[in-house]
C-alpha positions in Angstrom: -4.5 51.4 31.4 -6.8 49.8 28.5 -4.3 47.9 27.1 -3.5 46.6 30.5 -6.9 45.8 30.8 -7.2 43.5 28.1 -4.3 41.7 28.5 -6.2 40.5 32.1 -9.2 40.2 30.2 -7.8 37.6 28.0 -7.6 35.2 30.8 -11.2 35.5 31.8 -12.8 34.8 28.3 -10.9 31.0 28.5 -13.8 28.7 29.7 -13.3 26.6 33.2 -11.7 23.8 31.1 -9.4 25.8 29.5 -8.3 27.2 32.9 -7.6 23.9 34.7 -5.9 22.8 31.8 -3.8 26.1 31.2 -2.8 25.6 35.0 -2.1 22.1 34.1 0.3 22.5 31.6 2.2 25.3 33.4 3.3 23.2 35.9 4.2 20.2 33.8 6.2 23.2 32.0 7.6 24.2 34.9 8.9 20.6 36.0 10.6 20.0 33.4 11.8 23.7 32.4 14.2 24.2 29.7 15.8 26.8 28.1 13.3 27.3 24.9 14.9 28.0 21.7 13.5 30.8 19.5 12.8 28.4 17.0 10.2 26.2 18.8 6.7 25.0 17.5 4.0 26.8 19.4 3.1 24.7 22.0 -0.4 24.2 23.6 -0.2 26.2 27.2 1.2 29.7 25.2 -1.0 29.9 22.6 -4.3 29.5 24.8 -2.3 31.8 26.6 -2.6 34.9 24.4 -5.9 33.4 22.7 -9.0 35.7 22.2 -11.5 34.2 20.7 -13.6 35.0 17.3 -16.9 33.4 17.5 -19.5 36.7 16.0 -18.9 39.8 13.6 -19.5 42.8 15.4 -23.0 44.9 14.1 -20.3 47.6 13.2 -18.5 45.3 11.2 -21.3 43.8 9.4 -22.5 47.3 8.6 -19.8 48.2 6.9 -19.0 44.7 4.9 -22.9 45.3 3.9 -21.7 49.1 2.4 -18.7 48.1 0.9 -20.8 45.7 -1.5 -23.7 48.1 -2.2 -20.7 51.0 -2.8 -18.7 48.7 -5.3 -16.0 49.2 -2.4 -14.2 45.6 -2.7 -10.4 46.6 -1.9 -10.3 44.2 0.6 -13.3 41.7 -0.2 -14.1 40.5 -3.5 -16.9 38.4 -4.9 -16.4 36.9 -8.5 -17.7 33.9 -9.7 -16.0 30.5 -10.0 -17.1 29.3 -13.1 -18.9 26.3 -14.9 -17.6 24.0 -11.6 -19.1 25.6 -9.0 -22.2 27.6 -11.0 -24.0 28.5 -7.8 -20.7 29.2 -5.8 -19.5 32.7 -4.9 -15.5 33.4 -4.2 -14.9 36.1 -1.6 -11.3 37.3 -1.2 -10.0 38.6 1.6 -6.3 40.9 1.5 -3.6 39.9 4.1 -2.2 42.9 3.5 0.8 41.3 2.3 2.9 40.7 -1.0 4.4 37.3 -0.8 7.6 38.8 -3.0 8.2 41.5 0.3 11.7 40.6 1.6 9.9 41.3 5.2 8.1 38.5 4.5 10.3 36.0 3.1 12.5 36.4 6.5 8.9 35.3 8.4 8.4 32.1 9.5 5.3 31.0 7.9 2.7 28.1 9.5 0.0 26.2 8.1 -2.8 24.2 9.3 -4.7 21.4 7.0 -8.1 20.3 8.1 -11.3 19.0 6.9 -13.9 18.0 9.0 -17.9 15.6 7.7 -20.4 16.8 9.6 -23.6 14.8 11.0 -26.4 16.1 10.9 -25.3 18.5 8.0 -25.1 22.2 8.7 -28.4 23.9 7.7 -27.6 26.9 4.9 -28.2 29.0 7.1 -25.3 27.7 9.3 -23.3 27.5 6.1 -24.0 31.0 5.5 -22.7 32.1 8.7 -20.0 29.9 8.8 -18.4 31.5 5.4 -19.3 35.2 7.0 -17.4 34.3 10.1 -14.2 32.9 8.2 -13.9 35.8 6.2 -14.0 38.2 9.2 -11.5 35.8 11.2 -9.3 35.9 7.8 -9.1 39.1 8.0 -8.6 40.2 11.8 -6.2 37.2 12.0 -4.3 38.3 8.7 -4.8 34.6 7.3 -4.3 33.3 3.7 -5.3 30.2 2.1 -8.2 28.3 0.3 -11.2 26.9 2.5 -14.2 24.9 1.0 -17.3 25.2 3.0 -20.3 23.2 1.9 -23.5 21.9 4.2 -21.2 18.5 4.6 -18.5 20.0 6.2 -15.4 22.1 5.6 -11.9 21.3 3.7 -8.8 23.9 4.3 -5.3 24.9 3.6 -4.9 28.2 6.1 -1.7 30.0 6.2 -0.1 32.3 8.7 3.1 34.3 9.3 3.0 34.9 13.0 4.9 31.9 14.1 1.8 29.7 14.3 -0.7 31.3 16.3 -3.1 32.3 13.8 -4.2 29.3 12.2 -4.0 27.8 15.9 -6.6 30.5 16.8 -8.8 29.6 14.0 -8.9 26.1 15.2 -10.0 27.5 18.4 -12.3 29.5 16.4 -13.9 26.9 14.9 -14.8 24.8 18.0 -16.3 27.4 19.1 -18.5 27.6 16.4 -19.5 23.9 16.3 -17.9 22.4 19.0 -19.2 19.2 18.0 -18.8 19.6 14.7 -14.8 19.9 15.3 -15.0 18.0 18.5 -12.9 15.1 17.1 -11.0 17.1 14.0 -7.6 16.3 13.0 -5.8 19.8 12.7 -2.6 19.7 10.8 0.0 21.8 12.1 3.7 22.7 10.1 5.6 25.4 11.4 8.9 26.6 10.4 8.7 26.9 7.0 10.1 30.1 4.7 7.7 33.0 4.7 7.0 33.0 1.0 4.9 29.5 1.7 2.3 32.2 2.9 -1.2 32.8 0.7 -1.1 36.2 0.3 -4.5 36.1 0.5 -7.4 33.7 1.4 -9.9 32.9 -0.4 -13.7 30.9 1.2 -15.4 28.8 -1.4 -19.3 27.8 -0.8 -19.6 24.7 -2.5 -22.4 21.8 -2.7 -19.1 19.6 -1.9 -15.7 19.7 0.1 -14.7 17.3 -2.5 -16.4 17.0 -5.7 -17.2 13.5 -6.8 -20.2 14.3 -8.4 -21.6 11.0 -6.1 -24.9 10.9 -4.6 -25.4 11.1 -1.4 -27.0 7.8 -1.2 -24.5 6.8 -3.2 -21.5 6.9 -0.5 -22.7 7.4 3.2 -19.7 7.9 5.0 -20.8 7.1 8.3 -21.9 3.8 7.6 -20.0 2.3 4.7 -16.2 4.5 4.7 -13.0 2.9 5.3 -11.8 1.7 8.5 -9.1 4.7 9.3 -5.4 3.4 10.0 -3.2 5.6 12.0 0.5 5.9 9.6 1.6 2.5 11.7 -0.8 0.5 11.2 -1.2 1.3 7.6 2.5 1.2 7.1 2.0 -2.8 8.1 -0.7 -3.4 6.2 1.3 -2.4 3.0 3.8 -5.3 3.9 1.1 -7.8 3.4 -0.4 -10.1 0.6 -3.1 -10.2 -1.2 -3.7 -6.4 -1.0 -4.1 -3.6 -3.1 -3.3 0.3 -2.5 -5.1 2.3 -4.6 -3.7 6.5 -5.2 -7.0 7.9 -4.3 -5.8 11.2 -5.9 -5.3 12.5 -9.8 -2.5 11.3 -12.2 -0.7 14.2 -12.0 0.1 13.9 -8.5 1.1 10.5 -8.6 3.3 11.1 -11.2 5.9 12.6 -8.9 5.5 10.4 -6.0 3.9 6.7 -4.4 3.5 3.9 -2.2 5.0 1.6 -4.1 7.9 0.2 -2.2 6.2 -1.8 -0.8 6.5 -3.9 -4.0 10.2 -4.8 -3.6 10.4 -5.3 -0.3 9.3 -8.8 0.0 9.9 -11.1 2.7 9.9 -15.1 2.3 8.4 -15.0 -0.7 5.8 -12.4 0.6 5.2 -9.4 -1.9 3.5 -6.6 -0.5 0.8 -4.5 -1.8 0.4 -4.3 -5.2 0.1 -0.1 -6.5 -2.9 1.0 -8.4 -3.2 3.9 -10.1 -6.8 4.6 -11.6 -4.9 7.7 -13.8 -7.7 10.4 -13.0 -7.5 13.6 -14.3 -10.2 15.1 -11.5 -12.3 13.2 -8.8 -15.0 12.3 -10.5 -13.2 10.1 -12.8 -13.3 7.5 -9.9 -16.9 6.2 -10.5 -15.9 5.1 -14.1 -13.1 3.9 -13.3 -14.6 1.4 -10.5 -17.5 0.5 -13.2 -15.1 -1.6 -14.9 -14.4 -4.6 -15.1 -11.0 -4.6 -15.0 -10.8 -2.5 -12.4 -13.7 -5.1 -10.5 -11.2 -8.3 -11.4 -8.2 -6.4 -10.2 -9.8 -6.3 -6.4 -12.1 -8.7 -5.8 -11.2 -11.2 -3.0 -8.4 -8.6 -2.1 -7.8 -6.5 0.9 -7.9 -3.2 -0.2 -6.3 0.1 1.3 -6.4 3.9 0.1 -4.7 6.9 0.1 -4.3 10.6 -0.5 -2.7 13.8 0.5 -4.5 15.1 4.0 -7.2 12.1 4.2 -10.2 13.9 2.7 -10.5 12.3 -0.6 -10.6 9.2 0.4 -13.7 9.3 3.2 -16.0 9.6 -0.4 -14.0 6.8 -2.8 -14.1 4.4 0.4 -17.9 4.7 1.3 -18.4 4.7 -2.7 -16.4 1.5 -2.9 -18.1 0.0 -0.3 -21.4 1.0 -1.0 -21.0 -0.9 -5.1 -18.3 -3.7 -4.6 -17.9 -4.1 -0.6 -19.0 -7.7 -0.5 -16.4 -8.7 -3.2 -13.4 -7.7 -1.4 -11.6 -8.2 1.8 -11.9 -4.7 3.6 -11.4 -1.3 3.1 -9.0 0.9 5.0 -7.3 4.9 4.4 -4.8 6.4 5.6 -5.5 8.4 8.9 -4.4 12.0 8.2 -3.1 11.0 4.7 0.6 11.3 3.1 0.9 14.2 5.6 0.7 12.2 8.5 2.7 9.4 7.4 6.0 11.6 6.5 5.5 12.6 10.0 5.7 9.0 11.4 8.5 7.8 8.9 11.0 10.6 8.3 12.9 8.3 6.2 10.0 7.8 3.9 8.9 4.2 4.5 7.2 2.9 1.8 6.7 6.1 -0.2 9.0 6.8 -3.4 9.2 10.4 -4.6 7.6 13.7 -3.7 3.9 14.4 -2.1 2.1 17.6 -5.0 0.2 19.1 -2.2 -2.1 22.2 -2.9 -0.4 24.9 -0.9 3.2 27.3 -1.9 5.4 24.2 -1.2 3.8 22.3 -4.2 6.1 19.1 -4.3 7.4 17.9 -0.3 9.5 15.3 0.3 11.0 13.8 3.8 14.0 15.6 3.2 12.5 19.3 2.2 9.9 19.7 4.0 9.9 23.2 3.0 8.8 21.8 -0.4 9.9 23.0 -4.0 7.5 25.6 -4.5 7.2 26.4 -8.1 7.3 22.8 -9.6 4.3 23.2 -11.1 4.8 23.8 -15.3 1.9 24.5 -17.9 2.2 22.3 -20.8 0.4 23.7 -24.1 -2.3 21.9 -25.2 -1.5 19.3 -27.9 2.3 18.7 -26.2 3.7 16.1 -24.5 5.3 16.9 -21.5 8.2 14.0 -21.7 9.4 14.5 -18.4 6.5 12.4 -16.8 8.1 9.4 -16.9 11.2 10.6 -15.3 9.1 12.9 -12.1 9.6 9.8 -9.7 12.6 10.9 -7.8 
């Protein structure tokens, strides 16, 4: 009877909205009802469905988090510190429960969801402080891996799950619910179907003074008022075609060692080259101020239109307002990529303009159109001192 209870519960917690637009969708479903293949994304009506939602830790709960610290219990949460780049920054670790090497997992099917999200005004710590509470209890009722940065700015996250895409849908839901302007406008990135040992087998909440360190004062790069004018994968797929423009690989050498917008280049028409690639060879974020300081850099866009990029989106919000904010009057506009590489292998499954693979920061380490899936275990240590010679060959 109590489980039969809940399951009519689970309606009643959806707010009015959700309701009329539950009952909206099942009728659209049932006009145009089709047989629905195991193998299908979770869609919006059946999720919302079964959704019941996380938004507190229960006293009970908090109780016994509290103990487990005081009685050195940390089997399943662990606080360790993260070193000389976040000195004020705890790491607290949360078990799935899983080993990524389990043959039940591997025969999973494992989602993931990619998000960041600014926020104005800025959370207070306070806020902050409850925020990274809540995600680790969510992590762990939800059985949700991954690496999420958490900072008074906003939030930046890779979240994995292996029950066919309803927990990291659920934490979206989550999250609105926590802020719901905050997320009000957030671009959640959903992929589905991919092998079960693409799961974090265990998730991991960083508070940081930064989602993205640039090292940048605030002042410095005001997102609001001076970042880049956001093209969806279309419209920034057109601007590439055209003259007089620059695209600069917002992310570190490494990366774009393997892949790049840099058709582009060779696919002139009448006499019309199209955007010329730069690549300002960091080795972390904060290289990018020094880079734009010089000169060369300065010749090499002024009187230029000039267009960024990077993985999910994030990077760029900072480097745009930055560049705007020092050399905005010397150059003809600035625009990102909406939703980053991401996005645009959605829009262009034959690649477009992109050459090569995109080094992403989840288990798939190196996607491309075709393998979506990605490589997973690209990733080599070179010993300090050695060259690794296969740079020059990594474009594939």
């Amino acid at each position: 009877g109590g489980d039969v209870n809940k399951v009519v519960n689970k309606r009643k917690r959806l707010s009015k909205k959700e309701r009329k637009e539950l009952k909206r969708l099942k009728k659209s479903k049932a006009a145009t009802s089709q047989p629905k293949k195991e193998s299908d994304a979770v869609t919006s009506f059946n999720f919302l469905e079964e959704y019941v939602p996380i938004t507190s830790i229960s006293s009970s709960e908090e109780n016994e988090r509290n103990g487990d610290y005081e009685n050195g219990d940390c089997s399943t949460q662990k606080k360790t510190s993260l070193g000389s780049w976040f000195p004020s920054a705890k790491l607290v670790k949360v078990s799935t429960g899983l080993s990524s090497n389990q043959d039940t997992v591997a025969r999973k099917s494992c989602s993931l969801v990619l998000f960041y999200q600014y926020v104005t005004p800025q959370w207070s710590q306070t806020k902050v402080d409850r925020l990274v509470q809540l995600l680790v209890y969510i992590g762990k009722k939800r059985k949700l891996g991954g690496r999420i940065r958490v900072a008074k700015e906003g939030i930046n996250a890779t979240v994995s799950s292996l029950d066919a895409g309803y927990g990291v849908r659920y934490l979206t839901e989550d999250l609105k619910r926590f802020d719901e302007k905050g997320f009000e406008e957030t671009d959640f990135k959903f992929i589905d179907g991919l092998s079960g040992d693409r799961h974090f087998k265990d998730l991991k909440v960083y508070p940081v003074q930064e989602i993205v360190y640039y090292g940048i004062k605030e002042n410095e790069a005001p997102i609001e008022s001076k970042g880049g004018i956001h093209l969806d994968p279309v419209e920034y797929h057109e601007k590439l075609k055209e003259s007089n423009t620059v695209v600069i690989d917002v992310r570190n050498h490494y990366e774009a060692a393997i892949g790049r917008f840099d058709r582009q280049e060779s696919n002139s028409k009448d006499d019309i080259k199209g955007a010329e690639y730069v690549d300002p060879m960091m080795r972390r974020s904060t290289d990018f101020p020094d880079w734009l300081a010089k000169e060369e850099t300065r010749n090499k866009l002024e009187g230029k239109q000039v267009l960024m990029y990077c993985t999910g989106g994030v990077r760029c919000e900072k480097a745009s307002a930055y560049l705007q904010s020092k050399i905005g009057d010397k150059v003809n506009g600035v625009f990102q990529l909406k939703g980053g590489i991401e996005k645009y292998f959605k829009q262009f499954p034959d690649g477009g303009f992109w050459r090569g693979k995109n080094f992403v920061f989840d288990k798939r380490e190196a996607v491309s159109v075709s393998n979506l899936d990605g490589d997973g275990g690209v990733v080599r240590k070179v010993k300090k001192g050695r060259k690794d010679n296969n740079d020059k060959d990594s474009i594939a």
